[in-house]
C-alpha positions in Angstrom: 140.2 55.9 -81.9 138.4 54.2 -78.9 136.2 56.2 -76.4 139.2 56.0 -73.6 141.9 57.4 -76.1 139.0 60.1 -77.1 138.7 60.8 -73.8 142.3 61.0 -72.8 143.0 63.4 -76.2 139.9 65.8 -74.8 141.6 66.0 -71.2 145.2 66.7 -72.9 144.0 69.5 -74.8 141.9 70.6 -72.3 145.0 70.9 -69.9 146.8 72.5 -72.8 144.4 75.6 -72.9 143.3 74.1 -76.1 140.0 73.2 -75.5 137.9 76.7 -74.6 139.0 80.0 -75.7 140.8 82.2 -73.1 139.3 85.5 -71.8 141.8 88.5 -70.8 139.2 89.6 -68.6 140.0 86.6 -66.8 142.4 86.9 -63.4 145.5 85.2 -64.6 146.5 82.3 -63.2 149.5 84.0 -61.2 147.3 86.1 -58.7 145.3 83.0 -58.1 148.2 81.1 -56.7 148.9 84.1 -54.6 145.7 83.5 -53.0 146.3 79.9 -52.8 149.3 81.0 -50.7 148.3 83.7 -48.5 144.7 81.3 -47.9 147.5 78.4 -47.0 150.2 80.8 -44.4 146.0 82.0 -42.9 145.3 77.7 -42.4 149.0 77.3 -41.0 148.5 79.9 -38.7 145.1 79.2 -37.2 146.8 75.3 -37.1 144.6 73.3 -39.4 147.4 72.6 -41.5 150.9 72.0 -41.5 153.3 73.5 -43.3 154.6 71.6 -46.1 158.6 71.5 -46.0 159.2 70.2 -49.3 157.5 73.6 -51.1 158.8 74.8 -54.1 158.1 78.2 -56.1 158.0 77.6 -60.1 158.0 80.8 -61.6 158.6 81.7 -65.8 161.6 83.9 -66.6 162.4 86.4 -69.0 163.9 83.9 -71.5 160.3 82.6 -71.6 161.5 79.1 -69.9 159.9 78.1 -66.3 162.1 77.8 -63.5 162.3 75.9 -59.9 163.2 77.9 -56.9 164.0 74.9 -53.7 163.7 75.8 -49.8 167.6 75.7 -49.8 167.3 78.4 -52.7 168.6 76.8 -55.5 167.0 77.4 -58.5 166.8 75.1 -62.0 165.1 75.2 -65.1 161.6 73.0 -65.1 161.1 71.3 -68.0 158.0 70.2 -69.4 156.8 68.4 -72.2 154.2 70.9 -73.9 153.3 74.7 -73.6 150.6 76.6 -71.9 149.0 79.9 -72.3 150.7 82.9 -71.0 147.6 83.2 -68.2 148.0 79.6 -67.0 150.8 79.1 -64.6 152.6 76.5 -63.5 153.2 74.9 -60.0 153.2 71.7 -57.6 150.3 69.8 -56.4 150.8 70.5 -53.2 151.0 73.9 -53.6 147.0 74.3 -54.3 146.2 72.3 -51.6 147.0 70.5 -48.2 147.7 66.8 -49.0 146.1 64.2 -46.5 147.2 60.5 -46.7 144.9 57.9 -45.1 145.4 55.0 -42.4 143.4 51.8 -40.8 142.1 51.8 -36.9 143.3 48.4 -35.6 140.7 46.0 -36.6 140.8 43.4 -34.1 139.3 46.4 -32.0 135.6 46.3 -32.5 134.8 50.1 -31.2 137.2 51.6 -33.6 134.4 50.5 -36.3 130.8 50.6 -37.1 130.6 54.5 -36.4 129.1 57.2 -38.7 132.6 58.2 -40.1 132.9 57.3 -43.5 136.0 55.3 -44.3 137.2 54.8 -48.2 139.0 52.2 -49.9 140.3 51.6 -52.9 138.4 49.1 -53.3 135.3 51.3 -52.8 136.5 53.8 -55.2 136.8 51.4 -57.7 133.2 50.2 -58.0 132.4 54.2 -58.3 134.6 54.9 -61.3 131.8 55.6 -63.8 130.8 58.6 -61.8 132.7 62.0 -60.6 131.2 62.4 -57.1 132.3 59.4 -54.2 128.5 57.6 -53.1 128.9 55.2 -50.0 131.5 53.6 -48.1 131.8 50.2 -47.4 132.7 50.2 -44.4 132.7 53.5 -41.3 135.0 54.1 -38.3 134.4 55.6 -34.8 135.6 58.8 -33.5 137.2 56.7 -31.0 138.8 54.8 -34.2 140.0 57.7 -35.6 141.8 59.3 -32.6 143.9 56.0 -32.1 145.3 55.5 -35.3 146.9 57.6 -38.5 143.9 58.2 -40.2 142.9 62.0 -40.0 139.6 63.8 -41.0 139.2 65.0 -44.5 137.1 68.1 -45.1 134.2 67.7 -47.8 134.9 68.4 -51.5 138.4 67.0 -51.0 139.4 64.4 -54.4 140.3 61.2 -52.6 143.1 59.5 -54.9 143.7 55.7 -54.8 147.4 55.7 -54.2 148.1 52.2 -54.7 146.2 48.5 -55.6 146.0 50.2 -57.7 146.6 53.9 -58.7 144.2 56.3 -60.3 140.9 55.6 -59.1 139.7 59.3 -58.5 136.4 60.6 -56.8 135.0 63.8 -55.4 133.9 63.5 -51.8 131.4 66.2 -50.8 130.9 64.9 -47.0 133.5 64.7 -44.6 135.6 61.4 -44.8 138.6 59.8 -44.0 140.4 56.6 -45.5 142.7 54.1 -45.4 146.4 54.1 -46.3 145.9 53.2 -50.2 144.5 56.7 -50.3 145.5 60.2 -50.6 143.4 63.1 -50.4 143.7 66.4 -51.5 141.5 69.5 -50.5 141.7 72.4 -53.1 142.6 76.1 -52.1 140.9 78.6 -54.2 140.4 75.8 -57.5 137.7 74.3 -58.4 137.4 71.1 -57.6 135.5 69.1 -60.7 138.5 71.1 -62.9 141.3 69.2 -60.2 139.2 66.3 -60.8 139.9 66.5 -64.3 143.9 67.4 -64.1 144.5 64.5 -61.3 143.0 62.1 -64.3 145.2 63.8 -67.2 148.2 63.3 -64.5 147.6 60.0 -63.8 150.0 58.8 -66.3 152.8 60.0 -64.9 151.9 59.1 -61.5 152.2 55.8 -62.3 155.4 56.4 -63.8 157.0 57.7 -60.6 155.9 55.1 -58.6 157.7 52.6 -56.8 157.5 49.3 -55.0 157.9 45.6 -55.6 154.6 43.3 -54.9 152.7 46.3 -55.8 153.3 49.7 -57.0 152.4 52.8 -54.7 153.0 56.7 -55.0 154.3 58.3 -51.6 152.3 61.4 -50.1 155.7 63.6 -51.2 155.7 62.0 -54.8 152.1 62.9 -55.0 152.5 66.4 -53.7 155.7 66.5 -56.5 153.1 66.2 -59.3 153.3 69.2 -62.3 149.9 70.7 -62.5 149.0 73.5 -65.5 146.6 76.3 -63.3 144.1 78.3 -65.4 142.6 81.6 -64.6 139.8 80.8 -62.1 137.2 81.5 -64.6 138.5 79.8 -67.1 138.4 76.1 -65.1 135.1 76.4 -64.9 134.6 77.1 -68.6 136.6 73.9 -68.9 134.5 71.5 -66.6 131.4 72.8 -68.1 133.2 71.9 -71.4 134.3 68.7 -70.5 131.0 67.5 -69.3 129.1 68.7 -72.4 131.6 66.9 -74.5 131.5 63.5 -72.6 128.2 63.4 -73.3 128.6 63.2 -76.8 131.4 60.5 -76.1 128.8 58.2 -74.3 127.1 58.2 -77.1 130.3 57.5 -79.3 131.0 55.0 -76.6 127.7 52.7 -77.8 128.4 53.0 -81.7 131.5 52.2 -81.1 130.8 49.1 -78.9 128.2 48.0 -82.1 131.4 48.5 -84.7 133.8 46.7 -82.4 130.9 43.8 -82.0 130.5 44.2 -86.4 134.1 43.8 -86.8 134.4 40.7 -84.0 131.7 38.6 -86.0 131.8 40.0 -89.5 134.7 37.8 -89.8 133.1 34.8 -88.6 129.8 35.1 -90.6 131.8 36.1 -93.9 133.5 32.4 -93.3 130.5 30.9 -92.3 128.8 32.3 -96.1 132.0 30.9 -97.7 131.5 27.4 -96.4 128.0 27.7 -97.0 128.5 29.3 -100.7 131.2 26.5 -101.2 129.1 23.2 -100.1 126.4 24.4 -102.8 129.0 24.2 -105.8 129.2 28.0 -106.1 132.7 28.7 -105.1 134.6 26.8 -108.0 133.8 25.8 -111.2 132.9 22.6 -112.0 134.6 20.8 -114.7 133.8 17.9 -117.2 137.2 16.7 -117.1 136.6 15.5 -113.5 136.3 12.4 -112.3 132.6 12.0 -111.7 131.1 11.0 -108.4 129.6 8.1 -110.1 133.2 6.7 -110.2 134.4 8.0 -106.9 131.4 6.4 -105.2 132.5 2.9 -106.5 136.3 3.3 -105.7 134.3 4.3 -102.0 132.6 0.9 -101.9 135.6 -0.8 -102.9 137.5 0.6 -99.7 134.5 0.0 -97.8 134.9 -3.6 -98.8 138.7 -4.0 -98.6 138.5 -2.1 -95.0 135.6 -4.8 -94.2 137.8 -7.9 -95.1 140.5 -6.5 -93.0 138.4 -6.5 -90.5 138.6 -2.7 -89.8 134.8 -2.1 -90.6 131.3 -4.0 -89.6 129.2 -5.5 -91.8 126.4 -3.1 -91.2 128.8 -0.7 -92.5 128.5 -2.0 -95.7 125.1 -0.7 -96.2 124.4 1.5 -99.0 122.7 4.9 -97.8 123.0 6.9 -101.1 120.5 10.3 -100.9 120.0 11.5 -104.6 118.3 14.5 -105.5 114.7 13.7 -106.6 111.9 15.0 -109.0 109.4 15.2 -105.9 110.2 18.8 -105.0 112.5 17.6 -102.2 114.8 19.4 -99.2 118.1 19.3 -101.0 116.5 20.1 -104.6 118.7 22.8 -106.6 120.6 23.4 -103.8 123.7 21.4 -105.4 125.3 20.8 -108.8 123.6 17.6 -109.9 127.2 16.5 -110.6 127.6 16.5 -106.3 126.1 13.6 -104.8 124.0 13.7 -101.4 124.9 11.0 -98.7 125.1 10.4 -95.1 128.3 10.6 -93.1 129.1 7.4 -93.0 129.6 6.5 -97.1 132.4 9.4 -96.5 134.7 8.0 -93.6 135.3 5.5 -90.8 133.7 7.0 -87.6 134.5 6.2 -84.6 134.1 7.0 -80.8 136.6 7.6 -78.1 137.2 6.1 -74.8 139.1 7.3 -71.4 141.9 4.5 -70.3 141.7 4.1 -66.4 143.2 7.7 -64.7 143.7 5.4 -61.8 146.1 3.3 -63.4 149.5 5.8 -63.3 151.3 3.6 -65.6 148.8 4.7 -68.3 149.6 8.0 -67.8 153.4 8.4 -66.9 156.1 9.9 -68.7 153.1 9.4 -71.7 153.9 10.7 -75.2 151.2 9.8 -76.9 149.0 12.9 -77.6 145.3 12.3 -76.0 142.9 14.6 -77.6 139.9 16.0 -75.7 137.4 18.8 -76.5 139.6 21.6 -74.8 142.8 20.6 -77.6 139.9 21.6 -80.3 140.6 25.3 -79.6 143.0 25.1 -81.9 140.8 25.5 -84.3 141.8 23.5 -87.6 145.0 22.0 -87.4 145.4 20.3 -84.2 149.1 19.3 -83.4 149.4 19.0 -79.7 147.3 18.1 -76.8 146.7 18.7 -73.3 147.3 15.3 -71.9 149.5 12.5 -73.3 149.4 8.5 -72.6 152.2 6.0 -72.4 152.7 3.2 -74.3 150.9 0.8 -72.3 148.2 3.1 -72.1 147.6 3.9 -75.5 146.7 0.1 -75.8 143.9 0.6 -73.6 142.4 3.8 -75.8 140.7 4.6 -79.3 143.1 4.9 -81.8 142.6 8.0 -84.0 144.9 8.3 -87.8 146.7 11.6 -88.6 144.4 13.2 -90.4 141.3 12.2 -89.3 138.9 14.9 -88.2 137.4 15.1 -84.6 134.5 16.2 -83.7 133.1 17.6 -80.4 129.7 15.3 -79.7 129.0 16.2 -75.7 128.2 20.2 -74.5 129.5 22.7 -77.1 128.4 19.9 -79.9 130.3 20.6 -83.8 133.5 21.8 -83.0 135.8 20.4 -85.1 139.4 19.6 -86.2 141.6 17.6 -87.7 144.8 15.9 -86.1 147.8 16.5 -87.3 149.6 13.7 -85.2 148.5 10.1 -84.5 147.1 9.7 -81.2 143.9 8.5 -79.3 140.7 10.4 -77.9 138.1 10.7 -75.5 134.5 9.3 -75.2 133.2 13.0 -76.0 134.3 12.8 -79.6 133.6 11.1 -83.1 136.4 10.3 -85.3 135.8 10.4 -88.8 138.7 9.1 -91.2 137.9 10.3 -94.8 138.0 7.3 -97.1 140.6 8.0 -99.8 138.9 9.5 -102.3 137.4 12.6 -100.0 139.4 15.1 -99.2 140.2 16.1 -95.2 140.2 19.9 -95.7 137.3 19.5 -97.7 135.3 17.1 -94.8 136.2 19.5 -92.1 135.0 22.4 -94.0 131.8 20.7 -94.9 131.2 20.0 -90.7 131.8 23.4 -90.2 128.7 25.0 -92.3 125.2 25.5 -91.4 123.9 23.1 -93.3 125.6 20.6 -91.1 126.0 22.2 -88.2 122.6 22.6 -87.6 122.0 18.7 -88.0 124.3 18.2 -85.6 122.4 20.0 -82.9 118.7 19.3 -84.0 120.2 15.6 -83.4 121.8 15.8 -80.3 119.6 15.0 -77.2 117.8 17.4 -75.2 118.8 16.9 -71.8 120.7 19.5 -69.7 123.7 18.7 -71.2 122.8 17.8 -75.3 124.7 14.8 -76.7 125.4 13.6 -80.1 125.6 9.5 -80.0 127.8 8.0 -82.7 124.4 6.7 -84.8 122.8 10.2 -85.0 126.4 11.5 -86.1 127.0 8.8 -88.4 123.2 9.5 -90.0 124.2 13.3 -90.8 123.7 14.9 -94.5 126.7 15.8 -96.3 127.5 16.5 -100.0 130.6 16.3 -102.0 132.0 16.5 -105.5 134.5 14.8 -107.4 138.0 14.8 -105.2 139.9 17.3 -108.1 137.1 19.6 -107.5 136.9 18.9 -103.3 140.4 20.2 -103.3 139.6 23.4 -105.7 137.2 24.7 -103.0 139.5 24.3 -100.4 142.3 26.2 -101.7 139.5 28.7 -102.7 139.0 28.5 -99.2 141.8 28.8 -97.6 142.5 32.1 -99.7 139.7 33.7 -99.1 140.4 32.9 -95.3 143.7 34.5 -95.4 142.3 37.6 -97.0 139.5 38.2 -94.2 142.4 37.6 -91.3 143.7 40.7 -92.8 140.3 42.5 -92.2 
């Protein structure tokens, strides 16, 4: 359960009657509204208030069930979704209170601002929502501001309620105030106010529900004064709030642990893949076999491509340069960290690399109507497979770009440097990447996995430059470490992998 779903339970049960025991010493909850009544005719009478046409009187009948007596006297049954105890009663918002909406001085009129009347916003509300009690206003009107226009006076230790953009910010005010018209107030009769607080947040849900509009959504001064409340004994409220607050401290701390889980379970994930790659590349995942192929044999079938690729003209004669790493006697980095059956090699005795270019973005023939998927570091997000891209070339422009074979793994060399994946659909690619087409006898899964571990990841950036933004040139790339077996047991660790993979996306 997260800490807002704890929270919202704790408020349920609290306005349930569920959450602190109930006294019958207590004054019930139906001689308390009588107050709130005979204090409201005292305020209509001396004219501080209006009366509020649209009252209603909810009483509970013999049957048990709550009813709804209208000005016009009809009466029908109420119904509501849970019970309450026989001392709570229920009633209308705007029967335990007088209900102020807000409004905005013209504000081409500079005397109308810049008094000492404070004047809330949503806005304002909203960067105060981790505390009950309203701080400072933004912005203050004049008395001359208020008097010409429809905002009106607010006593202190009124809730101010953000009625729309959006709805349900909710503070305590305890100086006099006004607002604009994305507010409504409320000043309590005869409740306590931190207990209201409380309620207006439980009833927030279906605030929003009754709310109306089209570019935004907004709840009307009547709408809001419609809103069920559950009323407790007087006593009892407080009992509540005190409640309340002793129990949210124990859900700030709840809050942090279950921040630190949420943050566990985020990267657990990640790491546990990260061990797997690394647990792989160190010929612990599989088994080896003496049935396979050995590397001995693979390497040779490798220089033979090399050579074939060479005639063809596809590869430079510098890339025909042997640059074998084998595991010494001499107490060495790479000593017993891989089956001596693996063999220990730079980059470029396991595929073609290559570096990408831009064709001209001021030439729109390159460009239009282009179908011709052109990769950049932003299509890597897909993580492994990647089958689409964000910007395509014609024809005419794919002449002018770097080819790159399906299945060929790219790899990020300019800002966020080792993020990798492998194309899924010929293409070409930009100057920020390396190409690397596995020669036949090397798996792609396998490759890609291998770029993806520490081991090689952190060459990657201990080779990059250190300038503000860290680059990895094509000769630093091509000069990485890597290790591989013989191909039948290359593609036994990756369908290791890829199981184990499925199994923690389950997690």
């Amino acid at each position: 359960m997260t800490p807002e779903q704890l929270k919202a339970s704790i408020l349920q049960r609290a306005m349930e009657g569920k959450l602190v025991p109930q006294d019958p010493n207590d004054e019930p909850a139906s001689e308390l509204l009588k107050r709130i009544k005979a204090e409201k005719e005292k305020l209509i009478k001396e004219g501080k208030i209006k009366r509020d046409k649209n009252e209603t009187e909810i009483f509970r009948d013999d049957d048990g069930l709550h009813y709804e007596k209208f000005p016009d006297g009809t009466i029908e049954r109420l119904i509501f979704d849970f019970d309450i105890p026989d001392t709570w009663e229920l009633t209308r918002l705007r029967n335990i209170g007088n209900i102020i909406s807000g409004g905005t001085p013209k504000t081409t009129e500079k005397s109308y601002y810049n008094g000492n009347i404070p004047w809330i916003t949503p806005s304002d509300m909203g960067k105060q929502q981790n505390r009950i009690y309203f701080g400072r206003a933004s912005k203050f009107i004049s008395e001359i501001g208020l008097n010409n226009s429809s905002a009106q006076m607010i006593p202190a230790n009124s809730i101010v309620y953000s009625s729309r953009a959006p709805i349900g910010h909710i503070n305590i005010v305890n100086t006099e105030f006004t607002t604009n018209q994305g507010c409504k107030s409320i000043y309590p009769l005869c409740i306590d106010n931190e207990f209201l607080y409380w309620l207006l947040k439980n009833r927030t849900t279906d605030i929003q529900r009754r709310s109306s509009g089209t570019t935004f959504k907004e709840i009307s001064g009547r709408s809001f004064g419609d809103t069920i409340v559950c009323i407790p004994p007087y006593q009892e409220q407080k009992r509540i709030t005190r409640k309340i607050s002793i129990i949210l401290k124990n859900i700030n701390n709840y809050e942090k642990y279950y921040a630190e889980l949420e943050q566990l379970k985020k990267d657990f994930p990640e790491k546990l893949r990260k061990s797997i790659l690394q647990y792989a590349m160190q010929g612990k995942l599989v088994p080896q076999y003496a049935t396979d192929e050995s590397v001995e044999v693979l390497l040779e079938r490798i220089k033979e491509e090399k050579q074939r690729l060479f005639e063809e003209g596809k590869l430079k004669k510098k890339d025909l340069q042997e640059s074998i790493i084998y595991q010494g006697d001499d107490n060495s980095y790479y000593e017993n960290k891989f089956p001596k059956s693996w063999i220990i090699t730079t980059l470029c005795n396991m595929g073609d690399i290559s570096t990408g270019n831009t064709p001209s973005k001021n030439n729109y023939s390159y460009w239009s109507n282009g179908t011709i998927p052109f990769f950049k570091p932003a299509d890597l997000v897909q993580k492994k497979n990647m089958h689409t891209a964000s910007e395509y070339l014609s024809v005419e422009g794919f002449k002018k770009a770097r080819y790159v074979e399906k299945d060929s793994i790219l790899v990020n060399g300019i800002g966020n440097i080792g993020v990798t994946g492998i194309v899924k659909k010929e293409g070409a690619f930009n100057q920020q990447m390396h190409s690397v087409k596995p020669y036949n006898y090397i798996d792609s899964d396998f490759l890609f996995y291998l770029f993806n571990t520490n081991f090689v990841q952190e060459q990657m950036i201990n080779n990059s430059s250190s300038t503000t933004i860290p680059i990895l040139n094509k000769k630093k790339f091509s000069e990485l470490i890597g290790v591989f077996p013989s191909l039948q047991e290359q593609k036994r660790i990756v369908s290791r992998i890829e199981k184990i993979n499925f199994l923690i996306k389950k997690i």
